[in-house]
C-alpha positions as CSV (number, residue, x, y, z in Angstrom):
1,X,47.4,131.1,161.4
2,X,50.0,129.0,160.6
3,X,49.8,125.4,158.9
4,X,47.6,123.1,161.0
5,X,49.2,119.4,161.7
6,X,46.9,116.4,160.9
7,X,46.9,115.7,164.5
8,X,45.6,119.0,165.5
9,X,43.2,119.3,162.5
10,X,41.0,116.5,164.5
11,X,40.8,118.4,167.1
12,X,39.4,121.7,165.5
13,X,37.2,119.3,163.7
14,X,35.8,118.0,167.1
15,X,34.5,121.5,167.6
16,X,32.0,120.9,165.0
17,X,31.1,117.1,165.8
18,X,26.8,116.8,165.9
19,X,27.3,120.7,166.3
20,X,27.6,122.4,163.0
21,X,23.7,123.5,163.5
22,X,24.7,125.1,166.8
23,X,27.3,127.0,165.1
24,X,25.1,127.9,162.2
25,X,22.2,129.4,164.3
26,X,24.7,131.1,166.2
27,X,26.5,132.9,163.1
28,X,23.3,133.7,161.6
29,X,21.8,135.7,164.7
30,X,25.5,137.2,165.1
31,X,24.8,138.7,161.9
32,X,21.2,139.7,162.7
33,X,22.7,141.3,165.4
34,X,24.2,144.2,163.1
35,X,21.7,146.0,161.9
36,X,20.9,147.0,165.3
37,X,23.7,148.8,166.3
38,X,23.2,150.5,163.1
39,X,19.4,151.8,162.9
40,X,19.9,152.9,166.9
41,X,22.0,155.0,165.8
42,X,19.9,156.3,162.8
43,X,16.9,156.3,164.9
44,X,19.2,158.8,167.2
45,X,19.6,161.4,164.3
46,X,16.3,161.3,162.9
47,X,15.1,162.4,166.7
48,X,17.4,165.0,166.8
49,X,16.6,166.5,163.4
50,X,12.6,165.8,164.4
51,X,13.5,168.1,167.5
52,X,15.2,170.9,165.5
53,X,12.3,170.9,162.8
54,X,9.5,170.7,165.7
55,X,7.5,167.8,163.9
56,X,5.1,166.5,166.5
57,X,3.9,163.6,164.0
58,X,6.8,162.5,163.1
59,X,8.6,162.2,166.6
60,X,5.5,160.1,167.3
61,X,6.0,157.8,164.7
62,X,9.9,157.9,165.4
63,X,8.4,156.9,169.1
64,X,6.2,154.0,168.1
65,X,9.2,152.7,165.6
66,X,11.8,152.8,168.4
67,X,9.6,150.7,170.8
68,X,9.5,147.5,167.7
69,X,13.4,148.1,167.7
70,X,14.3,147.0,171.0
71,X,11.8,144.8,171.4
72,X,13.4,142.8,168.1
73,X,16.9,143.4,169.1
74,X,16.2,142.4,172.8
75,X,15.0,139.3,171.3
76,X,17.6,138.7,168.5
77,X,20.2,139.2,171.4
78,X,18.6,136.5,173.4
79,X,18.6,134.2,170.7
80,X,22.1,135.0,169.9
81,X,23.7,134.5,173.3
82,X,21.7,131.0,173.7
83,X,23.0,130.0,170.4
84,X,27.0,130.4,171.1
85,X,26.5,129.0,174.5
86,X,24.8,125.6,173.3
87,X,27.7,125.7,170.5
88,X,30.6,126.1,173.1
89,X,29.1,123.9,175.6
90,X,28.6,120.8,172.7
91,X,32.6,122.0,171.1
92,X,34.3,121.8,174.2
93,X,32.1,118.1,175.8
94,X,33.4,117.4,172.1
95,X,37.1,118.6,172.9
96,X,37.5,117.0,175.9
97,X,36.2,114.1,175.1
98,X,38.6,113.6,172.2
99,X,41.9,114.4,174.2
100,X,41.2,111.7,176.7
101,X,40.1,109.3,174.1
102,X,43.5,109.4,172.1
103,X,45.2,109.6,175.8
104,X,43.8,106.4,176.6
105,X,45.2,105.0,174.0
106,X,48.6,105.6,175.1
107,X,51.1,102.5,176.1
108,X,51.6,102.1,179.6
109,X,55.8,102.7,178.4
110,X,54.7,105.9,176.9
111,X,52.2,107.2,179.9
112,X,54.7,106.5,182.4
113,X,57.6,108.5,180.5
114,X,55.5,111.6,180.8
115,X,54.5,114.5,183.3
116,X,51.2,114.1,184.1
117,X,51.2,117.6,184.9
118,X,51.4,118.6,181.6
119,X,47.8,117.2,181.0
120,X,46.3,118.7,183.9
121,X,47.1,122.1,182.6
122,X,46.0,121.0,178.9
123,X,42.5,119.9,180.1
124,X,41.9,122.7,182.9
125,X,43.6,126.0,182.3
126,X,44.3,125.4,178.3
127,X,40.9,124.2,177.9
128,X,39.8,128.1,179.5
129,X,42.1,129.7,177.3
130,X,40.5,127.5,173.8
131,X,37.1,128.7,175.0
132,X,37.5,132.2,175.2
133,X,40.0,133.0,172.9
134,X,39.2,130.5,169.8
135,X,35.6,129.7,170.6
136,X,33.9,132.9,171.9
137,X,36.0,135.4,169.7
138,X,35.7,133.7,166.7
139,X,32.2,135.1,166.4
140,X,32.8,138.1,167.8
141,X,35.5,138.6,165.1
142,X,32.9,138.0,162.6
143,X,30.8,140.4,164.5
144,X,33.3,143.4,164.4
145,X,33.9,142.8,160.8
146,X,30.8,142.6,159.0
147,X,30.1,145.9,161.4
148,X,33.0,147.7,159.9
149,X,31.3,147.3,156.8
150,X,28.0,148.3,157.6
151,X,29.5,151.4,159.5
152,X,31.2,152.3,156.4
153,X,28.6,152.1,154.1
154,X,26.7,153.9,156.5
155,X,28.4,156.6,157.1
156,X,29.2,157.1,153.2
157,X,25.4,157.6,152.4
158,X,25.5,160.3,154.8
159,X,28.8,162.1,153.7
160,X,31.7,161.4,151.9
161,X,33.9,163.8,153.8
162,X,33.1,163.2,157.1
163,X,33.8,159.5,156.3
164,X,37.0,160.3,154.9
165,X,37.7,162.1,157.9
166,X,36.3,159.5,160.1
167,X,38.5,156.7,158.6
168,X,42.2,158.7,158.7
169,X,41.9,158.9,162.1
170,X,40.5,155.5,163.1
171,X,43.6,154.4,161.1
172,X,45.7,155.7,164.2
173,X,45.8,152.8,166.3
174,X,46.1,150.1,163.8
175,X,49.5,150.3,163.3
176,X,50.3,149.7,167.2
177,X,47.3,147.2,167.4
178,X,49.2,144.8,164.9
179,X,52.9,145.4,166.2
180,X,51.8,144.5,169.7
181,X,49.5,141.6,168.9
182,X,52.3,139.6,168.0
183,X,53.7,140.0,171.3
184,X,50.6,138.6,172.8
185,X,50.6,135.3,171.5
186,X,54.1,134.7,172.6
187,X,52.8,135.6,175.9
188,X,49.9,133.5,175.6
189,X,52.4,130.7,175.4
190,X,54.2,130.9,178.2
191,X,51.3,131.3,180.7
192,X,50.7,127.9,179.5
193,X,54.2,126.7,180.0
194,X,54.0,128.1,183.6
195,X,50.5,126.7,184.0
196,X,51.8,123.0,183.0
197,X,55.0,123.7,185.5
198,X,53.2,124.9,188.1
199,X,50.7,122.0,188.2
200,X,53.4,119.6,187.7
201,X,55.1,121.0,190.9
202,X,52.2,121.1,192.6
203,X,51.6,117.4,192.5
204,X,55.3,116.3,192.7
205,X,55.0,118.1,196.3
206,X,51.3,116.6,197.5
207,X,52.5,112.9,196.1
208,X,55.5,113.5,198.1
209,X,53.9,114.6,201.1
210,X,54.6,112.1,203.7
211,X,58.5,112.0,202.9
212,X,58.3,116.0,203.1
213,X,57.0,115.5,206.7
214,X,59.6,112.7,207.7
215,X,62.8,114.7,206.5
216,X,61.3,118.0,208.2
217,X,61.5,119.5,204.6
218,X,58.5,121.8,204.9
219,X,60.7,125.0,204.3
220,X,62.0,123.3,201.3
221,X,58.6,122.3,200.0
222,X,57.2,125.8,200.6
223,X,60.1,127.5,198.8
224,X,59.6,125.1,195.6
225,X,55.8,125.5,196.1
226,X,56.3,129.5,196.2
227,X,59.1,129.4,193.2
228,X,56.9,128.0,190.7
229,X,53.2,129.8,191.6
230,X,55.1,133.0,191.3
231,X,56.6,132.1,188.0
232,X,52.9,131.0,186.7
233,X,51.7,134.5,188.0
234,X,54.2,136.5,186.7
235,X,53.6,135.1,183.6
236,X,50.1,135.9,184.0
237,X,50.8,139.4,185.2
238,X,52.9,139.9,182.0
239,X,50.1,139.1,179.4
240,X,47.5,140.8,181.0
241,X,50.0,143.9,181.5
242,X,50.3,143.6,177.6
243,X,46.9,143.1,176.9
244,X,45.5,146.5,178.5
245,X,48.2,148.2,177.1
246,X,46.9,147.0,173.7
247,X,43.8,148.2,174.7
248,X,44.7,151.5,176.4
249,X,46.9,152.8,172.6
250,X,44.3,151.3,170.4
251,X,41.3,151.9,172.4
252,X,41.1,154.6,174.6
253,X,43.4,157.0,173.3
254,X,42.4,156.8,169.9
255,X,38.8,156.6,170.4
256,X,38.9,159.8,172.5
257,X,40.8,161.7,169.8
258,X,38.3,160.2,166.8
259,X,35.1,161.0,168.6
260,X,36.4,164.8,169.2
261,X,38.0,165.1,165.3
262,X,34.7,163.6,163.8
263,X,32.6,165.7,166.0
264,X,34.2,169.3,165.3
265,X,34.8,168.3,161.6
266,X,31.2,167.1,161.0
267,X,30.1,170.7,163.3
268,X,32.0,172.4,160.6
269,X,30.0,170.9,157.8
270,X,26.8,170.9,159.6
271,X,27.3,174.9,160.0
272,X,28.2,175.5,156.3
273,X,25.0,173.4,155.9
274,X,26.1,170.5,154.1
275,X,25.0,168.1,156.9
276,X,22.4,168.1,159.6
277,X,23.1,168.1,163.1
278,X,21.2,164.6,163.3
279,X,24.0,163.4,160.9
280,X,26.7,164.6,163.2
281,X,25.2,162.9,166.2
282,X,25.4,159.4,163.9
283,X,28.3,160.0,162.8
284,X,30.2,160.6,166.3
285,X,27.6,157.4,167.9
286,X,28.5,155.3,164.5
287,X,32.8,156.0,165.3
288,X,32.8,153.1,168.2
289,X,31.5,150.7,165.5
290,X,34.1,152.0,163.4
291,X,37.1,152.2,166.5
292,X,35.7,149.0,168.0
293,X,36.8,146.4,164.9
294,X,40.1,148.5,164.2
295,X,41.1,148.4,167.7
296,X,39.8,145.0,168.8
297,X,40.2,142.4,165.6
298,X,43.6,142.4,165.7
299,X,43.6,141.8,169.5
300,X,40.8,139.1,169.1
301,X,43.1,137.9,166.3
302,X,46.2,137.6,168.2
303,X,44.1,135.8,170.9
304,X,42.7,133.1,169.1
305,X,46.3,132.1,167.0
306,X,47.3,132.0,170.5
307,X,44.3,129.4,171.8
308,X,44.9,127.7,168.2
309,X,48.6,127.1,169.6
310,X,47.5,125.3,172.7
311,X,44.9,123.4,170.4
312,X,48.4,122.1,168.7
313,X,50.2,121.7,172.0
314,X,47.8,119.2,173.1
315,X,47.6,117.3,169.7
316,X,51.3,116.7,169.5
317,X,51.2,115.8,173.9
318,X,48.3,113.2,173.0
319,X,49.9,112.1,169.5
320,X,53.5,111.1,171.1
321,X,53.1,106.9,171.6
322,X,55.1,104.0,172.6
323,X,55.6,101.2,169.1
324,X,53.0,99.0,169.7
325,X,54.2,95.4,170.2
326,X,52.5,91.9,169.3
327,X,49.7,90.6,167.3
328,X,46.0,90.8,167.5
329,X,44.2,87.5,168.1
330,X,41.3,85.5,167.5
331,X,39.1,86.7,170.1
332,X,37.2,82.8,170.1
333,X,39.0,80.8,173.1
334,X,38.5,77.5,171.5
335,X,41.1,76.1,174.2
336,X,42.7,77.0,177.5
337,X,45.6,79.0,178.4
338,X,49.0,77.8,179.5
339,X,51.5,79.8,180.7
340,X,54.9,78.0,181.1
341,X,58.2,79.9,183.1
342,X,57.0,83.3,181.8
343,X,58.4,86.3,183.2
344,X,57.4,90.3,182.8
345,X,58.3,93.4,183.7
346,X,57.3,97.4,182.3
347,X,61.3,98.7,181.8
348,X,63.9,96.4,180.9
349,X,65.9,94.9,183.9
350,X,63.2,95.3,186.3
351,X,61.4,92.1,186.0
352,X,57.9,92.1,187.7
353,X,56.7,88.5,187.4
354,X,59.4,85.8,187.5
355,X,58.8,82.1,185.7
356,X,55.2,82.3,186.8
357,X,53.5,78.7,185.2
358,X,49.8,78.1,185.1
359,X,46.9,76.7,183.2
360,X,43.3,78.4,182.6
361,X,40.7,75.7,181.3
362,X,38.0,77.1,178.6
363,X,35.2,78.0,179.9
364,X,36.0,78.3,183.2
365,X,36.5,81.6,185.2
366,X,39.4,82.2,187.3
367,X,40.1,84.8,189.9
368,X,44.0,86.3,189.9
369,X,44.5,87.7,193.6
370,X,47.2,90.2,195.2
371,X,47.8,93.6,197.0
372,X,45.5,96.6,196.4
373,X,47.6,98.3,193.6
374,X,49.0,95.5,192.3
């Protein structure tokens, strides 16, 4: 990822505000969560090898083992899924929270330069995109990773060759998983572009709803309305286009012609009687933890530099403020106010109040009446 701003470094930091425990539990029973992918497999070739020697005792024993393995990993899964959910739910309060904080803060001159529209699509369909692809795939990264690993050391214990094997042609689709990841983020990008027009237009035409109805515009309206819902969707149609294409190279092709390699390589070995056909069957169950990261960090990747861009959209939106005029006051009102021929107005030349006089006693309230909106 590129360099964060200081503006957008607050924001990745109010992911973690009163919630680094969340994320801590949640990492640490994401790891947990490894080693049972791993022994399910090993418990798989120790029944078939069980079945091809005909030991009774030892299938039993297999039995009994395999009944405390899913009744663990049933339970670390739990734990995990409640963990990243209590973290996301606290990050993105936290998120929130923060954007419309530093956009209250805004001038009235700087608000009322800019498209409200904009911030719509930050807080609604940009806040979507943060949580699932910078939130939720950040531990699955580190899921897929640390699996890689233990796949690899796994299946060298069991054969050097047939991991060898294994790993040049899971290397296949990595090549075309990284070209076309870059792709996605610049896709990414301009969903959210559409998203902020589309929103925008949308409440140009409801605001303007009465006036469309008085000039008979409605065809108008509708064809505005139309123009910018199917830009948003095309745009959305593009990066999901791109996005199962990623997966359909990377993933299904490849998987299909690792599985089939590993498994007629690894029955050549086990008939020269270097192996056991136990070892195949891990080895073929063990190649979708060794496809899966290949295939799917550098998507997840692409995704989240791509949520990490909206994080930075909004920071510089929220960031952009009118010079602050005046000086801060005592806030003690030791005597009244008078105001004497004063007039005011938000843009220059288009005076609001004109040489309004008055005089507000200490200590006394005062009520200041006029038109709703006024």
């Amino acid at each position: 990822m590129t360099s964060i701003t200081p503006a957008a470094r607050e924001y990745f930091r109010a992911f973690f505000d009163h919630n680094r425990a969340r994320f801590a539990a949640a990492l640490a029973l994401t790891v947990l969560d490894i080693p049972s992918a791993l022994i399910g497999s090993w418990l798989l070739g120790e029944i078939i090898d069980v079945i091809a020697a005909g030991d009774l005792g030892r299938l039993q024993a297999l039995l009994a083992l395999c009944a405390v393995f899913m009744v663990a990993s049933f339970a670390i899964s739990v734990g995990m899924y409640r963990a990243k959910s209590d973290f996301v739910f606290r990050a993105l309060v936290s998120y929130k929270s923060l954007a419309f904080r530093r956009l209250s803060e805004k001038s009235i001159r700087a608000f009322s330069r800019e498209n409200t529209g904009s911030y719509l699509s930050l807080l609604t369909n940009d806040v979507a995109s943060v949580e699932e692809g910078y939130l939720k795939r950040s531990f699955l990264l580190v899921y897929h990773a640390l699996l890689f690993v233990g796949t690899l050391a796994m299946m060298l214990f069991y054969s050097v060759p047939l991991t060898l094997a294994a790993v040049a042609l899971s290397l296949l689709p990595l090549a075309a998983s990284v070209l076309m990841g870059r792709e996605l983020a610049v896709r990414e990008r301009a969903v959210s572009d559409r998203n902020e027009a589309f929103v925008s237009e949308l409440r140009d035409l409801l605001a303007g709803f009465s006036v469309i109805k008085s000039f008979k515009a409605e065809a108008q309206a509708r064809g505005l309305f139309d123009a910018a819902s199917g830009a948003a969707e095309e745009a959305k149609r593009a990066r999901y286009w791109w996005d199962c294409l990623i997966t359909a190279v990377s993933g299904d092709l490849c998987s299909v012609l690792l599985q089939f390699g590993v498994f007629f390589i690894g029955a050549w070995l086990a008939i020269d009687g270097q192996i056991t056909a136990g070892t195949v069957l891990i080895f073929v169950n063990l190649c979708n933890y060794l496809m899966q990261p290949i295939s799917i960090v550098p998507q997840y990747w692409a995704s989240r530099r791509a949520a990490a861009g909206l994080v930075e959209k909004l920071a510089a939106a929220t960031r952009e403020n009118a010079e602050r005029a005046g000086e801060r006051i005592d806030p003690r009102l030791e005597r009244g106010i008078e105001v004497s021929g004063v007039s005011f107005g938000y843009e220059p030349g288009a005076p609001v109040l004109r040489d309004v006089s008055l005089e507000l006693a200490a200590g006394r309230s005062y009520a200041v009446v006029g038109a709703s909106g006024s």
